[in-house]
C-alpha positions, 0 to 999 in steps of 0.5 A: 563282498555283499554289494558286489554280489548285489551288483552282479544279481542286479545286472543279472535281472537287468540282463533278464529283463533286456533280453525278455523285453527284446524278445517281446519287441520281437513278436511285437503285435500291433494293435489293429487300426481303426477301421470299418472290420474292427468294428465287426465281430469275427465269425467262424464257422457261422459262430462266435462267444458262447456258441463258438465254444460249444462247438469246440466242446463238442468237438473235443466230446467226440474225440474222447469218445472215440477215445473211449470206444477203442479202448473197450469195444475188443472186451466182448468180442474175444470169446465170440465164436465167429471171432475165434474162427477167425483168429485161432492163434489168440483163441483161450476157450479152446486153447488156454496156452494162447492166452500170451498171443492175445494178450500181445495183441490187445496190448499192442494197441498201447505200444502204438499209442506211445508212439503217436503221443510223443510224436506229438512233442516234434510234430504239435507246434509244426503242423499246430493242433487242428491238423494234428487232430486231423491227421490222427483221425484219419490214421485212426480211420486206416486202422480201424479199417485194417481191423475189420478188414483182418483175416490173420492176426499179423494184419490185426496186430499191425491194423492194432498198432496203427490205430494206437497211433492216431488215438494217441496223437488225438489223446495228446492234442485234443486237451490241449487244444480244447484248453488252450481255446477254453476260458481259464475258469472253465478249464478245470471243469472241461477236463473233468468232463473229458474223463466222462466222455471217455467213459461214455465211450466205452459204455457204447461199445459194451452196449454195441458189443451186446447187441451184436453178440445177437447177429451170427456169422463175421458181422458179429465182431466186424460191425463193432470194430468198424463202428469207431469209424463214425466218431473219425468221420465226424471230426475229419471234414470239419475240424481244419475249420475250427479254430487253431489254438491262439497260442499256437498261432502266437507261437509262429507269429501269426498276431492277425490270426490269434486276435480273431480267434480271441475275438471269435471266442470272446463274441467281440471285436478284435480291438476289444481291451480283453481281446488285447489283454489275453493276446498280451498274456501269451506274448508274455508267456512265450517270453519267458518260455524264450527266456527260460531256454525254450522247451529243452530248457523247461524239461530239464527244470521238471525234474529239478525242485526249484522255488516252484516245486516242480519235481514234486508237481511233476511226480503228483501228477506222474504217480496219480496216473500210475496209480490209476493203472495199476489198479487193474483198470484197464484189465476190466475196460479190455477184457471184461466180457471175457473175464467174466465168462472165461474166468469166472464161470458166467454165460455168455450172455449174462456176461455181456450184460454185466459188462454193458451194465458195468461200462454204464454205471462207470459213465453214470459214476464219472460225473459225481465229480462235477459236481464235488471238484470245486466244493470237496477239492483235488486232495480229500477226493483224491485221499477218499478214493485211495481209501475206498480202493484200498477197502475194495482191493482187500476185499477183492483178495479175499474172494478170490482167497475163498474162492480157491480154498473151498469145494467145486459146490460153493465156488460158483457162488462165490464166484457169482458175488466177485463178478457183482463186486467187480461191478459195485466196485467201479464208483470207489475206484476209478470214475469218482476220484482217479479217472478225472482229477488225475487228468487235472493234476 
């Protein structure tokens, strides 16, 4: 009985190994043949090695933070006078009941950048990434237009939905691409420095916020919201240069191509033996993803256990990202100026100020874990910033608890202190330890 179960699990590999090695045999590349080009370095875009990859990181920094810009360049614009003639219908100083319309609003950004982000899942290995990160700058583009352009709010809600839809396709490709093109020891480290950039990219827009609020008249909110534009426009003549992901390049058979773009990165030729090695690695990785029933095969084992774990990797991941939300981030990214000044009382000045001041400390906060990933690990950082959330929100219920429990006099300080803690509470919460490493689980 034993032995025959061993035969059937020896036949079994047997048969694994077969079909992986015909596979491999399948996208065979060869090596290229001695001649007077393999003895050049390949170039792109004039570069190659370390200068090569400081483009692509360049790159990459511009999309995060256009990323950025768009999540926070409507907090101070809803409370603009200017702003509410235009869009009565989602104006709370005058009216307060429209406070659902413009929550719709904002929110419907979102809903767009679901849409563009899954449809990353059918179009990604299609069009491949750089085209993929064209094409959501250009809609992205489109919509920002249609923002700034807006003199109803269907248009701007649509105009909201467009842009959703770009950003979340360049959400979607960008890290990808950028680890794909990166350097396996360099990985953890670029993803961290994505989380900053993106909030680099809202402290720009609370900083162009407050220098508008100065202008008079449409320019006040429109300037702000074209101005996302410029990080689009940086990325669309240039990026179907950059070079395409290897993997992707292996995954549709283009070897020649694959083995330049490992040489370019590498500053080598392209029969280098770590040129040849890394292009080994990914026709072995795309084996067994062959092997394994391809990508439909790979969900349905993302939640199942296994001897990897996956489904407890996957929830690590799943719930570290909802955590991050449910924190209330993303209340004070796109509405902070109005918070603070419709909410808790404050001018509208020193509004903006504390919202510019706050978008600046949470970029200034968010490369603490640069330096701490690798020395402190993903676990106690991860178990500190719960922690220091956790102390933050107690006290937070408590403000607001005396706040609405004392006379009309002592409200006004108290509301002052919840403002200042909302700002000194920013490095515990977010940046430090949930904005990044969430990102890297």
């Amino acid at each position: 009985m034993s032995s025959s179960i061993s035969n059937r699990d020896s036949n079994s590999n047997s048969n694994d190994s077969e079909e992986k090695e015909n596979f491999e045999k399948s996208i065979q590349y060869s090596t290229p043949l001695p001649s007077p080009n393999n003895n050049e370095i390949p170039k792109i875009l004039g570069m190659s090695g370390k200068r090569l990859h400081l483009l692509v990181t360049i790159m990459a920094s511009n999309c995060f933070l256009l990323f950025g810009y768009d999540q926070g360049v409507m907090g101070s614009l809803l409370t603009l006078p200017a702003f509410r003639e235009t869009f009565p219908s989602i104006d709370v100083t005058a009216h307060p009941d429209n406070s659902t319309m413009q929550g719709f609003t904002i929110a419907v950004y979102e809903i767009g950048c679901l849409f563009g982000a899954l449809s990353i899942m059918y179009t990604g290995d299609k069009l491949g990434r750089t085209k993929c990160m064209f094409l959501g700058c250009f809609i992205m583009i489109i919509g920002a237009i249609l923002q700034c352009s807006s003199f109803s709010i269907a248009q701007m809600i649509v105009a909201r939905v467009v842009t959703g839809i770009g950003n979340g396709m360049n959400t979607s490709t960008v890290p990808m691409w950028q680890a794909e093109c990166a350097k396996p020891k360099d990985r953890g480290r670029l993803v961290m420095l994505s989380g900053s950039l993106i909030s680099g990219g809202i402290a720009i827009a609370y900083i162009i916020d407050f220098g508008f609020y100065f202008t008079h008249g449409q320019i006040s909110w429109r300037f702000p919201v074209a101005f996302q534009i410029v990080f689009a426009l940086v990325v669309l003549p240039i990026v179907l240069k950059f070079p395409e992901s290897p993997r992707w390049l292996c995954k549709n058979g283009r070897y020649d191509d694959a083995a330049r773009v490992f040489a370019a990165l590498e500053g080598t030729t392209v029969d280098d033996p770590e040129v040849l090695a890394e292009l080994e690695d990914v026709k072995e990785s795309l084996a067994e993803e062959h092997l394994e029933g391809g990508i439909n095969e790979q969900l349905r084992k993302m939640f199942h256990q296994g001897e990897h774990r996956n489904f407890h990797r996957v929830m690590l991941a799943l719930w570290s990202q909802i955590f991050q939300q449910i924190s209330g981030i993303n209340l004070i990214t796109y509405y902070a100026g109005t918070i603070f000044e419709t909410y808790i009382g404050m001018s509208p000045l020193n509004s903006r100020i504390l919202a510019m001041c706050n978008g600046i400390e949470y970029f200034l906060a968010s490369w603490i874990p640069l330096f701490l990933i690798e020395k402190l690990g993903r676990r106690k950082m991860l178990i500190w910033g719960a922690i220091g959330q956790s102390f933050c929100m107690a006290i937070l219920t408590g403000v607001t608890w005396g706040s609405a429990h004392t006379d009309n006099k002592a409200t006004p300080i108290l509301n002052y202190h919840l403002s200042q803690f909302v700002l000194l509470q920013m490095p515990c919460r977010l940046p430090v330890t949930g904005l990044s490493i969430s990102w890297l689980l």
